[in-house]
C-alpha positions in Angstrom: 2.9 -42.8 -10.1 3.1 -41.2 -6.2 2.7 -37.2 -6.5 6.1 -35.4 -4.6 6.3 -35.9 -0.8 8.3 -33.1 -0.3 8.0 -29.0 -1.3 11.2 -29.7 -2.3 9.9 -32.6 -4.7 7.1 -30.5 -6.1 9.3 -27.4 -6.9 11.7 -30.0 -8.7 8.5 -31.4 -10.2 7.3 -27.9 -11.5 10.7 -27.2 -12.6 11.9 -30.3 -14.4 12.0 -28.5 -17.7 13.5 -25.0 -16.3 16.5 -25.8 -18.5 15.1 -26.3 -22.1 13.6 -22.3 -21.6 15.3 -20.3 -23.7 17.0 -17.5 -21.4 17.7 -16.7 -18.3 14.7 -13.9 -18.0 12.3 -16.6 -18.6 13.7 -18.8 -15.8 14.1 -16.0 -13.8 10.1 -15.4 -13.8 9.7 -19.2 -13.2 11.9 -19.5 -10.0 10.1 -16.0 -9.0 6.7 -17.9 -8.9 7.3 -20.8 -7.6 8.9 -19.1 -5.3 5.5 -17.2 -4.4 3.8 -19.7 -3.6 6.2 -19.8 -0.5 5.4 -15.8 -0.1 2.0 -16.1 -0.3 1.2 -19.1 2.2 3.5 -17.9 4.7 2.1 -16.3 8.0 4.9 -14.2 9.7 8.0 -12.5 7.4 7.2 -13.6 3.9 10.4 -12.2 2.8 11.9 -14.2 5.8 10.3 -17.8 4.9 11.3 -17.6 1.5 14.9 -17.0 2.2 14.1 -19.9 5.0 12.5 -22.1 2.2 15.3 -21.4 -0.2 18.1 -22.0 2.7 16.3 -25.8 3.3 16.3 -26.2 -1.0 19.5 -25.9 -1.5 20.4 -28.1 1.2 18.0 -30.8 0.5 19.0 -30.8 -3.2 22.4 -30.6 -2.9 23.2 -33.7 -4.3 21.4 -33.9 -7.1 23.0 -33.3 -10.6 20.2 -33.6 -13.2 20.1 -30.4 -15.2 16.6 -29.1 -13.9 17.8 -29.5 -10.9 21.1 -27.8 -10.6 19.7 -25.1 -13.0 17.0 -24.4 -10.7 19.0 -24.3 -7.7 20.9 -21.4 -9.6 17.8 -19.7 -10.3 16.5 -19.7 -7.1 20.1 -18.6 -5.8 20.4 -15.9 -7.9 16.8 -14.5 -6.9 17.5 -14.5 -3.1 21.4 -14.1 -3.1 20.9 -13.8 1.0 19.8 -16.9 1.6 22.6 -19.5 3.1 24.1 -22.0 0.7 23.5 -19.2 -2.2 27.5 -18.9 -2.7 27.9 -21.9 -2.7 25.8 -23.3 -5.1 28.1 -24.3 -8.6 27.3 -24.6 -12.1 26.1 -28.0 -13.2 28.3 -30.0 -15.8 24.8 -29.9 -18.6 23.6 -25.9 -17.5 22.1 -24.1 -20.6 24.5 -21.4 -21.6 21.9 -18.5 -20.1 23.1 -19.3 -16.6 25.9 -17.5 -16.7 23.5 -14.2 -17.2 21.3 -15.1 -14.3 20.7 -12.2 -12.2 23.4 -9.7 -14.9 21.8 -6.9 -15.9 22.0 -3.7 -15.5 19.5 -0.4 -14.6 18.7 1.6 -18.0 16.1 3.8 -16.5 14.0 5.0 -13.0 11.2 6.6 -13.1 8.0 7.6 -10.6 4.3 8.0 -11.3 1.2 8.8 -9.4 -2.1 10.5 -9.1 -1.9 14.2 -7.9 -3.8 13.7 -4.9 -0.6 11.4 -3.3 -2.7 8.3 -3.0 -0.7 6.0 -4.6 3.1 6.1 -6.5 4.2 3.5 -9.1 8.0 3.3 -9.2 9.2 1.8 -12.6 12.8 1.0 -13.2 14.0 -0.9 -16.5 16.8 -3.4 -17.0 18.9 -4.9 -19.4 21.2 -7.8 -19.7 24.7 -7.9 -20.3 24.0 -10.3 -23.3 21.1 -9.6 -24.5 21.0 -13.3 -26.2 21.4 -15.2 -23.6 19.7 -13.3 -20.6 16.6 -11.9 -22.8 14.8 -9.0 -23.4 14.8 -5.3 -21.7 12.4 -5.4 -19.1 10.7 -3.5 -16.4 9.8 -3.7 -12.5 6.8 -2.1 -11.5 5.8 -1.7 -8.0 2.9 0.2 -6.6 2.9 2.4 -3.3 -0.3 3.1 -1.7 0.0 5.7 0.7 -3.3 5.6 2.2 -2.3 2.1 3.7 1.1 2.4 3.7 2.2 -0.4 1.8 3.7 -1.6 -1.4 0.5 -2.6 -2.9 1.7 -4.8 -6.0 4.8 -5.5 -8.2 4.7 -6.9 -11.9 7.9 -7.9 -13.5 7.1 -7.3 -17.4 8.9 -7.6 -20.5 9.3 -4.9 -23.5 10.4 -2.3 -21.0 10.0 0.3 -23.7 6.3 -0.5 -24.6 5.7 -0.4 -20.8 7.4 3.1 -20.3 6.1 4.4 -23.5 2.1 3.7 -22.1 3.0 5.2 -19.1 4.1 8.2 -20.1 1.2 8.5 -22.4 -1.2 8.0 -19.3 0.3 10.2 -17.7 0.7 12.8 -20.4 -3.5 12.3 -21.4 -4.6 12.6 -17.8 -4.1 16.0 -15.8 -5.1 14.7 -12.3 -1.3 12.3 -12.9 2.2 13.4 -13.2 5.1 11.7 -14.2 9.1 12.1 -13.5 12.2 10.4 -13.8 13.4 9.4 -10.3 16.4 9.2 -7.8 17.6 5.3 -7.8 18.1 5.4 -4.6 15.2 7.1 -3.6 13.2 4.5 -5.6 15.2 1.6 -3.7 14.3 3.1 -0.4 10.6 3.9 -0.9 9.8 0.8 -2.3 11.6 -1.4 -0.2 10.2 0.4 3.3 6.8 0.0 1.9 7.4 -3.4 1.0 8.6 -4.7 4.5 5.4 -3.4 5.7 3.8 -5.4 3.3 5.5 -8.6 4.1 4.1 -9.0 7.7 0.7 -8.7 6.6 -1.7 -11.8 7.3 -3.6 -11.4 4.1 -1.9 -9.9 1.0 -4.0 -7.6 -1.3 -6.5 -9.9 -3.2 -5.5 -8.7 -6.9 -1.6 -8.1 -8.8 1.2 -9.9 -8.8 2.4 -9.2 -5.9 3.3 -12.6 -4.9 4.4 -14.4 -8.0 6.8 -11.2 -8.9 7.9 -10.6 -5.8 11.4 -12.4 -5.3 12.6 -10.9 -8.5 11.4 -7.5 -8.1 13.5 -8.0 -4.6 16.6 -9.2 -6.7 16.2 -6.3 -9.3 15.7 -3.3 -6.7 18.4 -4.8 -5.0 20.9 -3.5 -7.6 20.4 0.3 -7.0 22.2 2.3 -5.0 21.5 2.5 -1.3 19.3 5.8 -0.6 21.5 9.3 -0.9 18.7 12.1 -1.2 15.9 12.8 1.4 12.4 12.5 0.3 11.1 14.8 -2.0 8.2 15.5 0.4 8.0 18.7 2.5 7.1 18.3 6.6 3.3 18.0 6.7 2.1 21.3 7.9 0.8 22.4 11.5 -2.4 20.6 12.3 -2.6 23.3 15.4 -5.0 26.4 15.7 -3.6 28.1 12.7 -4.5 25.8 10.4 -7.9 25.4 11.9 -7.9 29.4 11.9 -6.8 29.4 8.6 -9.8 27.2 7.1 -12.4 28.8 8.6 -11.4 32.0 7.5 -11.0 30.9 4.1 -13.1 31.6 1.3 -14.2 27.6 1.2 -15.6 27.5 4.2 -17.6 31.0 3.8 -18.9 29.0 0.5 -20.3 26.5 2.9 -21.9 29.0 5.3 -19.4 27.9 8.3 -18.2 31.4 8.8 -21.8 32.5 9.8 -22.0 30.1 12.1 -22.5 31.7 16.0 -25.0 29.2 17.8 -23.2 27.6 20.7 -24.2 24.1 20.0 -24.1 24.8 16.3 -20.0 25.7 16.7 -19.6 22.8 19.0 -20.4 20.4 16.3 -18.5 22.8 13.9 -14.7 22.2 15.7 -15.6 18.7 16.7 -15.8 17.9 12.5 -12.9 19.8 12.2 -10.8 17.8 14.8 -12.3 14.3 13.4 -10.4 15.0 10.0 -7.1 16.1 11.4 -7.5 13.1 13.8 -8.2 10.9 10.7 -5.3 12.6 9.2 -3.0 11.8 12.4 -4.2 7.8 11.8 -2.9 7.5 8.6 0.8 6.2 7.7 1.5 9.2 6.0 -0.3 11.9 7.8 -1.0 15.1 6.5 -4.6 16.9 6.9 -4.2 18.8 3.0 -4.0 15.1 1.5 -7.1 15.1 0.7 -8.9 13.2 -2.3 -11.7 11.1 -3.1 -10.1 7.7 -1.4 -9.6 9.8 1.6 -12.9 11.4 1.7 -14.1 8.0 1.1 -11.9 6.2 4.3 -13.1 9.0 6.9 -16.5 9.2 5.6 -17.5 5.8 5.3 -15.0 4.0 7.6 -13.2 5.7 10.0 -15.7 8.6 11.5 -18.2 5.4 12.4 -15.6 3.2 13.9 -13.9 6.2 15.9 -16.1 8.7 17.0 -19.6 9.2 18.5 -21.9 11.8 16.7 -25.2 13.5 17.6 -27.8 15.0 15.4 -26.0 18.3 14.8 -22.5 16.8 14.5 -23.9 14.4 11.4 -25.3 17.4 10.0 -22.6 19.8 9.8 -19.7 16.8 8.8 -20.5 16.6 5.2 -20.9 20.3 5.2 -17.7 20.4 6.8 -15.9 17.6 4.5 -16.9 19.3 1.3 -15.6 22.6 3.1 -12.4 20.7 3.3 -12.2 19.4 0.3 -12.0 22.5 -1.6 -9.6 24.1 0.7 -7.0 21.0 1.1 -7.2 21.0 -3.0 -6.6 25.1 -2.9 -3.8 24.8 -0.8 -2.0 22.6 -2.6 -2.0 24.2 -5.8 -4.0 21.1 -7.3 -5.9 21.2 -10.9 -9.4 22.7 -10.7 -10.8 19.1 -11.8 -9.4 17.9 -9.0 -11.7 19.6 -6.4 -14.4 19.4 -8.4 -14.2 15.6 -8.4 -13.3 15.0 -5.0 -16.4 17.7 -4.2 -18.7 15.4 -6.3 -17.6 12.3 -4.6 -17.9 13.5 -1.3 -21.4 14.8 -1.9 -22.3 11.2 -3.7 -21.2 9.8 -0.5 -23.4 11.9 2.1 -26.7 9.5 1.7 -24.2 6.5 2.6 -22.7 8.4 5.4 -26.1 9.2 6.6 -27.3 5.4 6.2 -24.2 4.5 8.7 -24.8 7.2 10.8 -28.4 6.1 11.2 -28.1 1.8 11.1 -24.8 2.5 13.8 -23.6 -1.1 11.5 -19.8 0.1 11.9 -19.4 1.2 15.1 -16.5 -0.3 16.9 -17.9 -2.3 20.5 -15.9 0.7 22.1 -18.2 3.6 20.0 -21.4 1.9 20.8 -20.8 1.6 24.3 -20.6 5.4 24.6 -22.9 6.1 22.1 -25.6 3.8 24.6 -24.4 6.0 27.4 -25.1 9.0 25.9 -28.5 8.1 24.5 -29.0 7.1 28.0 -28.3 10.3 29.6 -25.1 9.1 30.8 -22.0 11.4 30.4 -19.1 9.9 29.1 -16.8 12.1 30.7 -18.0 11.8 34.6 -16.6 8.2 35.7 -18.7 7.9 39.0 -22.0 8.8 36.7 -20.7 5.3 34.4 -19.8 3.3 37.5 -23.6 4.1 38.7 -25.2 3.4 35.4 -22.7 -0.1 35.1 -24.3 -1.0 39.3 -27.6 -0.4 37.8 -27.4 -2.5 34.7 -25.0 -5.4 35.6 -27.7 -7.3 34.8 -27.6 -6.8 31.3 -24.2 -6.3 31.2 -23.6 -10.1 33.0 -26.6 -11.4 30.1 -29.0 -12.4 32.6 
């Protein structure tokens, strides 16, 4: 027997028994990963090709009457009401009796989690039908906000919303460096939906999570709170001027790292260069504020960023993880977090200096731009006098032109 020739045959393939499932729930997650295969594949707007796919389904499988099929063109209307034909679309004459509770239920809870550094927020909002019977069990939608990329990282669609918020809160309630809260709907709506755009233009989605099978139906579910009515809980990020610089180097953290004895010229050079690399890292980041500090951070400017970005001497490599550490403690100080939280981010960041000095030294992440000035400088060349680089470019065009 021939395999489908269309997408539309295969979905009608994978869904020929969508109407012998017992409730709508359980059709709901089917439609919701079939339709991610459609998210996941697609390489502009996700959220745009699936509404396109589902447009082009309805049409194409407009005429058919068998039960899997009309029931899974309700499904799949139900999960993206946007899409055009959606209204249209009619009960078939043999439709289980759970289609009717397709898409009606109701939120019964929202709540917000995270770590107490602000890395990442998990949202968490549970649902109910209106008949329980027919539509299926309470459930919950997950979805996962990392801050340091600035994008909704995962969503998971699970059922026994009470088990679900019950671990949660225990997490949370075991583990001082997490809090927990019950949360604005609309808030929750908002953050998770900007995030989530973001994440939808990506090329390649995150590698692990659900993300992709879930995501049509965490769409459909979020979609039912209310539009955004509160601000942001978050305060303005502070100054990144001179008074916060003035502030950290007269603070007892950076006397604990010797930086206030500092007085060589060279020595306090390389001293507010550091500094200005981590409010710069800090400027770089979707959410930029130069006291979220944490581990991740630590680990992104550290590791990543300071190599790809910036050009350091001798002096400058030696007084950044002096510096960092110095930071560390004061960012976790200022923002009233627990005092396990700067001693952990303090013992990661000082696990991380022989890795920092391994870039530093092999030059592996530099960005083309970065190791074209570093060659200049190691050259004798300075950076910042444009005819001195138009001389040194005339007098080695001949490497330059690979000859």
């Amino acid at each position: 027997m021939p395999g489908p020739q269309t997408p539309y045959e295969a979905v009608l393939h994978a869904a020929r028994d969508v109407a012998k499932l017992d409730c709508a729930l359980d059709a709901e997650m089917l439609g919701t990963a079939l339709l991610g295969s459609v998210y996941s594949v697609a390489v502009e707007d996700r959220a745009s090709a699936v509404r396109a796919f589902v447009t082009d389904f309805l049409a194409a499988t407009a005429r058919r009457r068998s039960a899997s099929a009309t029931t899974i063109r309700e499904v799949f209307a139900a999960l993206v009401p946007d899409a055009e034909g959606a209204d249209q679309v009619r009960r078939g004459a043999q439709a289980p009796s759970w289609v009717a509770q397709l898409g009606r239920v109701r939120p019964t809870g929202c709540y917000a989690y995270g770590d107490v550094y602000g890395d990442q927020t998990s949202y968490l909002v549970t649902y109910a039908y209106e008949d329980i019977e027919d539509g299926g069990p309470e459930h919950a939608v997950v979805a996962l906000v990392d801050h340091n990329i600035g994008i909704t990282k995962d969503v998971f669609v699970g059922t026994s919303a009470e088990r679900i918020l019950a671990q949660v809160r225990q997490m949370c309630a075991d583990d001082e460096l997490t809090w927990f809260r019950e949360e604005d709907p609309g808030r929750l709506r908002g953050e998770v939906s900007r995030h989530l755009e973001i994440t939808d233009g990506l090329s390649d989605l995150p590698a692990e999570g659900s993300l992709a099978t879930d995501r049509a139906l965490a769409a459909a579910r979020l979609a039912l709170l209310p539009p955004a009515t509160t601000p942001p809980l978050d305060e303005e990020p502070p100054s990144v001027g001179h008074d916060l610089v003035r502030d950290f180097l007269a603070s007892p953290e950076a006397a604990r790292f010797g930086l206030d004895r500092i007085t060589a010229d060279d020595e306090l050079a390389s001293l507010h260069f550091c500094i200005s690399l981590i409010l710069d890292h800090a400027a770089s980041l979707p959410e930029p504020d130069p006291l979220r500090w944490s581990p991740a951070v630590a680990g992104l400017f550290l590791l990543d960023w300071v190599h790809r970005r910036a050009v350091l001497d001798m002096d400058d490599a030696a007084m950044l993880p002096r510096v960092a550490r110095a930071w560390s403690a004061y960012a976790t100080r200022r923002r009233d977090l627990p005092e396990s939280a700067a001693t952990q981010t303090d013992e990661v960041v000082e696990e991380m200096i022989p890795e920092f000095a391994r870039l530093y030294a092999t030059g592996e992440r530099r960005s083309p731009a970065t190791a074209a000035v570093a060659q200049l400088i190691s050259e004798g060349v300075d950076p910042n006098d444009t005819d001195a680089i138009d001389a040194w470019i005339e007098a080695n065009r001949h490497r330059l032109d690979g000859n």
